[in-house]
C-alpha positions as CSV (number, residue, x, y, z in Angstrom):
1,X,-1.8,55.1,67.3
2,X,-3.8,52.2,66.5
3,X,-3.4,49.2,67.8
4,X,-2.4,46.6,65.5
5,X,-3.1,43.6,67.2
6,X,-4.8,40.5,65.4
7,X,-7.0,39.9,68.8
8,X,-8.1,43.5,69.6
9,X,-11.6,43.8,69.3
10,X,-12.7,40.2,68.4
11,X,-15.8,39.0,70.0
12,X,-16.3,35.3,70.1
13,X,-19.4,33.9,69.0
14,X,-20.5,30.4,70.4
15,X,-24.1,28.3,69.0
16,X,-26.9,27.1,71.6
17,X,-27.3,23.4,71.6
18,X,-30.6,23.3,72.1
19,X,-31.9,26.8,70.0
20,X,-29.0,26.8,68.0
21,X,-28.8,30.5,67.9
22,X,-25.5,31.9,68.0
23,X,-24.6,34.3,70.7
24,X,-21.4,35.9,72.4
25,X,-19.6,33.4,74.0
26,X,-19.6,35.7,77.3
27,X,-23.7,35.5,77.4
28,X,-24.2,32.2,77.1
29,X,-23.8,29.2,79.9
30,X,-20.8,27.1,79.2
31,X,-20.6,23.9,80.2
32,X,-18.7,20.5,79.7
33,X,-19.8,16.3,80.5
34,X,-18.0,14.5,82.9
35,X,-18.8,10.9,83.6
36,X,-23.0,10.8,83.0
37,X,-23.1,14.7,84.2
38,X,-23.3,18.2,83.2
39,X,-20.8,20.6,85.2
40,X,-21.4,24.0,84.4
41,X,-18.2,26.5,84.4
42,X,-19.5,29.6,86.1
43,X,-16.0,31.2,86.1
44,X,-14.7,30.2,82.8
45,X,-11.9,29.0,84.5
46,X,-11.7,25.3,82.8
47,X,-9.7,24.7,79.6
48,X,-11.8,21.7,78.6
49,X,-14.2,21.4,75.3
50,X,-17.4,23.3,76.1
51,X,-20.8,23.1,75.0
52,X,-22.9,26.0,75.5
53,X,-26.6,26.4,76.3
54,X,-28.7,30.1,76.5
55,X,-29.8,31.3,79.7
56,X,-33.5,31.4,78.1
57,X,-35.9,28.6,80.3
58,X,-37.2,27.5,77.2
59,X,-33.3,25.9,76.4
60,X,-32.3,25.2,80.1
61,X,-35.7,23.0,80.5
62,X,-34.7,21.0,77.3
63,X,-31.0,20.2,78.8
64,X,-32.3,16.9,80.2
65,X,-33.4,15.4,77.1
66,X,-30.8,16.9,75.5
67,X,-28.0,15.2,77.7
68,X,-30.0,11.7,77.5
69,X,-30.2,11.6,73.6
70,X,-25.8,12.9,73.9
71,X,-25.2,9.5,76.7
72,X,-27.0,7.6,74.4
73,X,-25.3,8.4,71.0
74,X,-21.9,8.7,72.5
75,X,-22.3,5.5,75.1
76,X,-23.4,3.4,71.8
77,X,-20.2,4.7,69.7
78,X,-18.3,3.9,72.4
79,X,-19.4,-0.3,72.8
80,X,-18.9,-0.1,69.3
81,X,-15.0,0.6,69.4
82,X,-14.7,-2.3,72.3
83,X,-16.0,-5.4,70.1
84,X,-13.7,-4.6,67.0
């Protein structure tokens, strides 16, 4: 009997940040910002919104500027909203 189920089978597929090559979630290094750092979930054990990053050294090298260009956009948003 097959099984009918809407979930069986389904694969999720997540995008790089830095490559922006899109992967199975499972392969890729999830991670999430909290304060002014990056805290990676090994276990996949936080429900939080994740950003992903490949395991390739090319993309995990690229992580720092990455993360200082993100502080910067979101800190500048964010002094934005207080003077209105």
């Amino acid at each position: 009997m097959p099984n009918k189920s809407r979930s069986a089978g389904h694969v999720p597929f997540r995008t790089c940040i830095i490559c922006r090559k899109k992967t199975e979630q499972r392969s890729l290094l999830g991670f999430f910002i909290l304060g002014n750092e990056v805290i990676f979930d090994v276990n996949r054990m936080v429900n939080n919104r994740k950003k992903y990053v490949c395991h390739q050294v090319e993309c995990l090298n690229h992580l720092d500027k990455w993360m200082s260009k993100y502080l910067k956009k979101t800190g500048s948003s964010q002094r934005r909203t207080k003077q209105m």
